[in-house]
Every structure is written in structure tokens, then in C-alpha cells.
N, C-alpha and C positions, 0 to 999 in steps of 0.2 A: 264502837258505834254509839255508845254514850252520849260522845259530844255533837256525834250530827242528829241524833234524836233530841238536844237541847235547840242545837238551831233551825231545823225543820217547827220544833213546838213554839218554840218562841219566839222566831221572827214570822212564824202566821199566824200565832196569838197578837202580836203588835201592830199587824195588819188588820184584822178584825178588831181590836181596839181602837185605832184611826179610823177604821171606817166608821167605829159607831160617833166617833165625833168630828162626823163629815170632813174628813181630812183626805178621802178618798180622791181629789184632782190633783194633791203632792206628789201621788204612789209613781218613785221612779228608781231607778239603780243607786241613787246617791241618798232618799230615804230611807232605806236598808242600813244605812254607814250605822244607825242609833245603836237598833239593836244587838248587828251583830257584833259591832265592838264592845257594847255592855257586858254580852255572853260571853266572847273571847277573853274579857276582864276579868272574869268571874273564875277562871280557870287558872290563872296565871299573878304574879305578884309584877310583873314585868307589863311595859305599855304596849296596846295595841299601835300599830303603826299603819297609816293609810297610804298607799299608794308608793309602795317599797319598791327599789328597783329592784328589778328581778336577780339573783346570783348568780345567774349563768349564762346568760343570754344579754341584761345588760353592762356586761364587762365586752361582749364578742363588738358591739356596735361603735362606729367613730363616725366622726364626722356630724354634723347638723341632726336634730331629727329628736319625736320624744325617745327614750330611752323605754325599752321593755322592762313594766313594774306589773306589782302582784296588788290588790285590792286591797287586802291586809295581812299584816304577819304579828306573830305576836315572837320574839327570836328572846331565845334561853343555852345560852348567852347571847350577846351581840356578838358577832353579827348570824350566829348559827339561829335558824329559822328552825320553829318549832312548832309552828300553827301555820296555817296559810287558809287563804279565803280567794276565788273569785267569784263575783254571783252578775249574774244578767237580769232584764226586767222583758217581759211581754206584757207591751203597752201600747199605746197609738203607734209609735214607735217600734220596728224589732230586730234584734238584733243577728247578723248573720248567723248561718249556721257554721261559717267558716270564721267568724270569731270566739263559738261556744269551742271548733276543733282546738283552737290557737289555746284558749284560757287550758285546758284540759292536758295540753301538752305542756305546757308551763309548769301545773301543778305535778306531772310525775316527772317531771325535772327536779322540783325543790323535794319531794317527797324521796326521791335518789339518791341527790345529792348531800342531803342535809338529814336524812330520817326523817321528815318533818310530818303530820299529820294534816293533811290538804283536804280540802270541802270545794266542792260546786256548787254554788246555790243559784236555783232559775225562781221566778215569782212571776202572778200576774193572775189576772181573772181565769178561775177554772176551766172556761170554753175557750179562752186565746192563748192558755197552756195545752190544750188539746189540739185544737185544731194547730199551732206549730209542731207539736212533737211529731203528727202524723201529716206533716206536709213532706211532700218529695226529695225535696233537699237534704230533711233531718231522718226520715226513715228510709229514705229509697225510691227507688221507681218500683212497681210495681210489677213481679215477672222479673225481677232483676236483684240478683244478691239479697233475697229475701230474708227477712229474720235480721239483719244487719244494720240498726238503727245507730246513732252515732252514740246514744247511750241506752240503758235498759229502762224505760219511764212507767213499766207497767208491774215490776214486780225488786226485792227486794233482792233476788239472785245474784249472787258474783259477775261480774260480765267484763270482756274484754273488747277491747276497742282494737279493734286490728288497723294499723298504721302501714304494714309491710307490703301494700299495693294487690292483696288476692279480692279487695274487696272494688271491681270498678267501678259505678259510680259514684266512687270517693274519692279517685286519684287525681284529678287535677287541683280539686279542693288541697291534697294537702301536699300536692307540689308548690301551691303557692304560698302556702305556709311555711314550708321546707327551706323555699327558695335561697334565703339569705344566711341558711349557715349548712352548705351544701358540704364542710368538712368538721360537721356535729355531729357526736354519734346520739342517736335515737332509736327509742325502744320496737320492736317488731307490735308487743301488744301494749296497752294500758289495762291497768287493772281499778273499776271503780264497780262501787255495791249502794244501792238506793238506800236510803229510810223514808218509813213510811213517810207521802205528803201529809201534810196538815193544812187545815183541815183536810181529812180522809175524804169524807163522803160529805159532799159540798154541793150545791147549786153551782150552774155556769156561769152565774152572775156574780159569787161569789170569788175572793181572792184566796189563793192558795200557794204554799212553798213547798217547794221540794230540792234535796241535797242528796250528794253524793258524795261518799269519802272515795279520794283518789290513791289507790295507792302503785308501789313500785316493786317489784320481787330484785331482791340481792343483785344475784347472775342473773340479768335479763338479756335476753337476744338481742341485738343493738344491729341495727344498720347506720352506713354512711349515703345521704343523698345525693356527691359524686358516683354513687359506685352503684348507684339505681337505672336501671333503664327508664323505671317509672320517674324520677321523681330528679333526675342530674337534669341541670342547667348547661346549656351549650353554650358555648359564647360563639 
């Protein structure tokens, strides 16, 4: 937890530093690249890399189309991935809650496949990280698979992300995500653990980060999206 207590502190320390030298109309997902590759540098003798093709997933894809890549990797050796990063931004702009599922299943693919130690990083004004965390999309409906938010944003607890279809309002989301590697095997749960945001205790006016280390267990329960009622593709 070391290294996501470095990058929850310091890349909302470099947010509060931009903001005090009114840099605060730049703040977007591609702003982010500074820090967290500085940080990732800082760990490593090896070069941060931006925009890696993903290991697993872009080897499955052919034909036209971009290629599924990871944000950043820092890989010890080449080509074995040793770091991974994906981070989103809440801005005027926001990003799906079916692309934070997408990033998250990426990251306990490389963390599986590779060992690799995987981060989630979200940012954005304290009040427009709040009000997305507890919109319907990302926590649920309401009276409906309660307690089953797509990550745990309130406390530092271990938490699983249940993928295996018991959670309904979740299941078409990640049938579509499924969709295209319907003979992939993938995990029943995800395993990610918050560190604290930075700033903690913040105005809603103010910008704030928070990160999550994704991680993978050995022998994990694996389904096939063929072999789902919830989630196979008919032709």
C-alpha cells in the first residue's frame, strides 16, 4: 500500500499545487500523465510507458479498430508488466461507469497474468467525485443489491467486485464489456483496497484523488461468458 499512498499524496498534492498557479482549466485525464509517471519513475530504474497495449486482451483482437492498452506500465523485464496504472477524471466531462468496470477488469487481468501491482486512479472536484460515486449507475438503484457499489469509495476495507452475475443491476453493464471475448476466462470476483483520498477532508470546491490497488488471488474462480446465461452472446 506504500506505493498507492505515494500516488493518492502526490498526485493531489500536484493538483493543489496547479491549482494554486491557476492551472486549474487544464485539470484532465491526460494532466495526470506528469505525475503519475514521475512517481512511477521514482520506483523503478526501467521507463514508464504510456499507453501499453494491453497483454491479454490486445493480442485476442484482429482486424481494424484501436487495440486495448493500459494508461501506463512500468515492465521489469520487458515485456513482463510490473506496475500498471489506469486513472479517470470527473470533469465537465464523465466518464462511463461501464468504462471505470472495463479499466478494473483490465487491471486484474495484468495483475493475474504478470503479478503485476495495478492502481485505479479517479480525480476531480470533491463534490463531482461525490455526487458520481453515489449516482445509480455506480452505486445501484436504490432497494436493489444494496451495499454493492462498483468499488468501496468510503472506507479503506478490502472489497470485491462481483463480476459472476448475482449482482442485477450490474449485468447488462458487464455483458457488454464481456461481449467480445465470450471464450475468455474471467474472474468470478475482483479484489481492490482503497487508500486514503487526498486531500482527506476537503471542500467540494476543492480537487481530490483517490486510488485503489487492484489485486488478483492465485486460484481464482474463473467463468466463461459462453457458458453464462447472463452474459453469452447469441448469434
Amino acid at each position: 500500500m506504500e506505493l498507492s499512498r505515494k500516488l493518492s499524496e502526490g498526485v493531489g498534492a500536484w493538483l493543489q499545487f496547479q491549482y494554486a498557479c491557476n492551472n486549474s482549466d487544464l485539470f484532465c485525464e491526460q494532466f495526470l500523465i506528469e505525475p503519475i509517471g514521475r512517481i512511477l519513475s521514482s520506483t523503478t530504474t526501467d521507463r514508464v510507458i504510456a499507453e501499453y497495449q494491453h497483454p491479454v486482451f490486445a493480442p485476442m483482437q484482429s482486424g481494424p479498430g484501436r487495440r486495448p492498452s493500459v494508461d501506463f506500465v512500468v515492465c521489469e523485464p520487458y515485456p513482463i508488466v510490473r506496475y500498471a496504472v489506469e486513472t479517470k477524471w470527473i470533469g465537465k466531462t464523465k466518464p462511463s461507469v461501464q468504462s471505470i468496470l472495463w479499466d478494473l477488469i483490465r487491471l486484474e487481468q495484468i495483475a493475474h497474468t504478470d503479478g503485476a501491482t495495478c492502481f485505479f486512479i479517479i480525480g476531480g472536484k470533491k463534490g463531482s467525485l461525490d455526487a458520481y460515486f453515489s449516482s445509480e449507475a455506480f452505486r445501484g438503484p436504490k432497494g436493489l443489491d444494496p451495499g454493492k457499489p462498483l468499488l468501496n469509495y468510503k472506507k479503506n476495507n478490502k472489497f470485491e467486485l462481483d463480476l459472476s452475475g448475482s449482482v442485477v443491476h450490474r449485468r447488462k453493464m458487464v455483458k457488454n464489456v464481456l461481449a467480445s471475448f465470450q471464450e475468455h476466462p474471467f474472474p468470478h470476483r475482483i479484489h481492490a483496497r482503497r487508500t486514503n483520498p487526498f486531500p482527506e477532508g476537503c471542500k467540494v470546491n476543492q480537487f481530490q484523488i483517490y486510488v485503489w490497488e487492484i489485486t488478483a488471488k492465485p486460484n481464482r474462480d474463473v467463468f466463461y461468458p459462453k457458458n453464462s446465461k447472463h452474459y453469452a452472446v447469441r448469434s
